[in-house]
C-alpha positions as CSV (number, residue, x, y, z in Angstrom):
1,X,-3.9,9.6,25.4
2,X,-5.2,6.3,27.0
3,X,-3.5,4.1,30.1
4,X,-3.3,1.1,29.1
5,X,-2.0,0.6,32.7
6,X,-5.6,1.5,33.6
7,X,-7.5,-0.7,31.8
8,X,-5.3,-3.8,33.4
9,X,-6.5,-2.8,36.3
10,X,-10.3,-1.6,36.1
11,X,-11.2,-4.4,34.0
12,X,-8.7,-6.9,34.9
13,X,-6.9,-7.5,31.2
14,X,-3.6,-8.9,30.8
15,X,-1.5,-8.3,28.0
16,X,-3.0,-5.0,26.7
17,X,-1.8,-4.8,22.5
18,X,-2.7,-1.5,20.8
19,X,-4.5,-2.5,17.4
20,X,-5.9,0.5,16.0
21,X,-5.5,4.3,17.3
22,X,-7.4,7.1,15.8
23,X,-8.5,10.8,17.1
24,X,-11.3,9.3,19.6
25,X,-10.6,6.1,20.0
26,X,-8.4,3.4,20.4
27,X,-8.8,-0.3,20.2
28,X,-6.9,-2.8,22.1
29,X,-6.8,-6.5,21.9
30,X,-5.9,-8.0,25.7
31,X,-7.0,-10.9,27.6
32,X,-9.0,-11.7,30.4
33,X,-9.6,-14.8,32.7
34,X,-7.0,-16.6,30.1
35,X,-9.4,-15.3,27.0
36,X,-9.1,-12.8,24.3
37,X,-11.4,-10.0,24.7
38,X,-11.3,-7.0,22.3
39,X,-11.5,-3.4,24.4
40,X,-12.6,-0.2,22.4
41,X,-11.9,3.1,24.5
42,X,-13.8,6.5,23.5
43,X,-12.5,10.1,24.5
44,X,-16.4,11.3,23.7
45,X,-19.7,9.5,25.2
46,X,-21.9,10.1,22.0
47,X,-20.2,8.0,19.9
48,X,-19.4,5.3,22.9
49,X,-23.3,5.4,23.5
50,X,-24.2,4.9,19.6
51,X,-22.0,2.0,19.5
52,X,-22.3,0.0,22.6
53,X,-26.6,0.8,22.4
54,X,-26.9,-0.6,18.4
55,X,-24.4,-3.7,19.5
56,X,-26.4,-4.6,22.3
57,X,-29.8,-4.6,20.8
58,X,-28.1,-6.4,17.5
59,X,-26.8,-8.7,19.1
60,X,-29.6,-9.8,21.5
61,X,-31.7,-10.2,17.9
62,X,-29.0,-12.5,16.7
63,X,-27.3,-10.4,13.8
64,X,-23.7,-11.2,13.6
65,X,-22.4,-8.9,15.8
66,X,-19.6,-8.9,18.3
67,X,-21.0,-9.5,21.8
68,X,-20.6,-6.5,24.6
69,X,-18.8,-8.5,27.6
70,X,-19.0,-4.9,29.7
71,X,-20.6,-1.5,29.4
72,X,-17.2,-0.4,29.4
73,X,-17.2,-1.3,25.4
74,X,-15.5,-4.8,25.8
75,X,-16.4,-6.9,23.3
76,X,-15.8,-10.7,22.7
77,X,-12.7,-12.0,20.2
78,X,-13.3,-12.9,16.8
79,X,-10.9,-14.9,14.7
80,X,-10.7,-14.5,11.1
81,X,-9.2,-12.4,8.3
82,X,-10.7,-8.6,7.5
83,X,-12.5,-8.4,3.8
84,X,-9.7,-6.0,2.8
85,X,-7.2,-8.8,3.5
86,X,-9.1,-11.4,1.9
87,X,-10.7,-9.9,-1.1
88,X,-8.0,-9.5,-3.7
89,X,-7.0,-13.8,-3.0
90,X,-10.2,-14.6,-4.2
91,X,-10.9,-16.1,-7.9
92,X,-13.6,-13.7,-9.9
93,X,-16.7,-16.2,-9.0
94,X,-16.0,-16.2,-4.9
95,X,-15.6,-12.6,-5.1
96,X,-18.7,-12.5,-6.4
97,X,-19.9,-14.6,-4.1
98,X,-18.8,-13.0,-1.2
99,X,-20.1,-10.1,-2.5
100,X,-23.5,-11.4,-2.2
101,X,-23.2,-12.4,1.0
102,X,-22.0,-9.6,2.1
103,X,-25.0,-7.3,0.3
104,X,-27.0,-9.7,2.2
105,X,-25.3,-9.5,5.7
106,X,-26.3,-5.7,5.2
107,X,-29.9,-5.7,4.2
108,X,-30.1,-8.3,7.5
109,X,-28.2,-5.9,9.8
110,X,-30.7,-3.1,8.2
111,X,-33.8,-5.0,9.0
112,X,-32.5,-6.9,12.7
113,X,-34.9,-4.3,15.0
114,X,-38.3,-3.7,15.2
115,X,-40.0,-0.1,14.4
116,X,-40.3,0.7,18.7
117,X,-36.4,-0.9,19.1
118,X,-35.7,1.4,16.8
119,X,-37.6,4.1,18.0
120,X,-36.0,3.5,21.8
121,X,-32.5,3.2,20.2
122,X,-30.0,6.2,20.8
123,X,-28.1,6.4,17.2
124,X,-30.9,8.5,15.8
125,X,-31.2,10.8,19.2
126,X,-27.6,11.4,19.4
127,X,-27.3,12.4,15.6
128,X,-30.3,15.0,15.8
129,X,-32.0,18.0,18.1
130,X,-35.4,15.9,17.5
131,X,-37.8,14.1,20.5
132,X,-39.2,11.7,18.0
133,X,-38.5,9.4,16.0
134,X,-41.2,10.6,13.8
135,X,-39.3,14.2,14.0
136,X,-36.1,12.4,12.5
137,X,-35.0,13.9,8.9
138,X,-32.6,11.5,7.2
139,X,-31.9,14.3,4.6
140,X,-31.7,16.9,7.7
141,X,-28.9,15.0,9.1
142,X,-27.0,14.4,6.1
143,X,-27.2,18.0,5.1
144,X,-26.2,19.0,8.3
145,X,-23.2,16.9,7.9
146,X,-22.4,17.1,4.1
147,X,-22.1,21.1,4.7
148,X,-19.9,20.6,7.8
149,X,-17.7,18.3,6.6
150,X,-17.5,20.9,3.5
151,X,-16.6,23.6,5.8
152,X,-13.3,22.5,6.9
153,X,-12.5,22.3,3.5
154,X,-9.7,24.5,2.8
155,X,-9.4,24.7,-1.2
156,X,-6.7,25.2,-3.5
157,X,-6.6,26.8,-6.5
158,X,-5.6,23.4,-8.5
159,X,-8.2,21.7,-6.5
160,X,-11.1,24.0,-8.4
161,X,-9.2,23.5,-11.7
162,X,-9.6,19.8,-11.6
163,X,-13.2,20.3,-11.4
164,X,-13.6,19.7,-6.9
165,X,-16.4,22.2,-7.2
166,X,-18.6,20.6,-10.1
167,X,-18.4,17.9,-7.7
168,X,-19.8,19.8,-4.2
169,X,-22.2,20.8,-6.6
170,X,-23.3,17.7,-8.0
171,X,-23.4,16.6,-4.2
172,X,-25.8,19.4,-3.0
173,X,-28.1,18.9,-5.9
174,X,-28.2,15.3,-5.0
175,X,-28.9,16.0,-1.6
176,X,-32.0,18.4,-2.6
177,X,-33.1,15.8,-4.1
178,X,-32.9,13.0,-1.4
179,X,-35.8,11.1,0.1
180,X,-36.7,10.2,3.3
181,X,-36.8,6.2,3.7
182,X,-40.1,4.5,3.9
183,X,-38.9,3.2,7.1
184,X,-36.6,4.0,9.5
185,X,-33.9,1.5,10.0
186,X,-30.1,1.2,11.8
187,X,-27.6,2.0,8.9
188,X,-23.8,1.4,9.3
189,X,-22.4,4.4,8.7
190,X,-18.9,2.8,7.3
191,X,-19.7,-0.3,5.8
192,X,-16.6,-1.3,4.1
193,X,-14.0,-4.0,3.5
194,X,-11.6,-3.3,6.5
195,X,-15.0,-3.2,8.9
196,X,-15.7,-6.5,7.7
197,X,-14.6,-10.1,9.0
198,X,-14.5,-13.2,7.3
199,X,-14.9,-16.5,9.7
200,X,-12.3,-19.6,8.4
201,X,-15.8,-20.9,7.3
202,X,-16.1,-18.1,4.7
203,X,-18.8,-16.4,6.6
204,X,-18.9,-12.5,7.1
205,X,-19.6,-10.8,10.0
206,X,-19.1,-6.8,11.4
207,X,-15.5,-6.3,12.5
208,X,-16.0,-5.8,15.8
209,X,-13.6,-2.5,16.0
């Protein structure tokens, strides 16, 4: 699916190791003018212009964001250990702890841009047919993706017996009942522990992959 081959020689890398491959991307970590780089490589622009567009505008705010070294998606190294690695090492009271900070490192990340960066941003635009951001439906968009993710659903019989359509139900009610956010802010969409990298300093920061 990707050269690797390629990439040595477009972007001058050395040393090209597959970390992560998944349908539309692939991450690599490889090295360039003797240091690591990370290289993310999309099959589909829309989601290669969501990403590299929030980063960029992230980072030049200061959130803690891996840098973008080249439109091309590469993105500076960062040492450390993922959440999902760390987490379970952790006495009761750090977890905790970390918790916080990492509750925190989100409401930051939510609150980095400005109202017009926001507005001039491309994650909204690619997710919707609006012009606006004023036009932008949170609970449009979710809709529109809770009911196509639910039809490629192919149900079983034992899947209704254990009660899977009580819970599309309770889902859809929910959604009918969602708001639109006083504000309009950058989300991350997949917020979790393996997204998530802890500095030897016990700082987190968004995995850069």
């Amino acid at each position: 699916m990707f050269n690797t081959q390629s990439f040595k020689t477009s972007f001058g890398l050395d040393l090209v190791v597959p970390i992560v491959k998944r349908k539309g991307t692939a991450v690599y970590r490889a090295v360039r003018d003797g240091e690591p780089v990370l290289l993310k490589v999309h099959t589909h622009e829309k989601p290669f212009v969501r990403e590299t567009d929030s980063i960029s505008r992230l980072a030049v705010r200061g959130a803690p964001v891996p840098k973008i070294l080249e439109t091309c998606c590469t993105k500076e190294w960062w040492d450390g250990v993922t959440l999902k690695d760390l987490f379970f090492q952790l006495d009761y009271i750090r977890q905790v702890k970390m918790m916080n900070k990492v509750g925190r490192l989100l409401a930051r990340i939510q609150s980095f841009l400005s109202e017009k960066e926001v507005s001039d941003s491309v994650f909204w635009k690619v997710a919707s047919k609006v012009q606006t951001l004023a036009q932008f439906s949170w609970k449009t968009y979710y809709s529109e993706q809770y009911y196509k993710w639910v039809n490629r659903l192919k149900l079983q019989p034992k899947d209704l017996n254990r009660g899977f359509q009580a819970c599309l139900n309770q889902t859809e009610q929910a959604l009918g009942e969602l708001k639109e956010p006083e504000k309009l802010t950058i989300l991350h969409n997949d917020y979790g522990f393996r997204n998530i990298m802890v500095s030897q300093d016990g700082e987190p920061g968004i995995r850069p992959i």
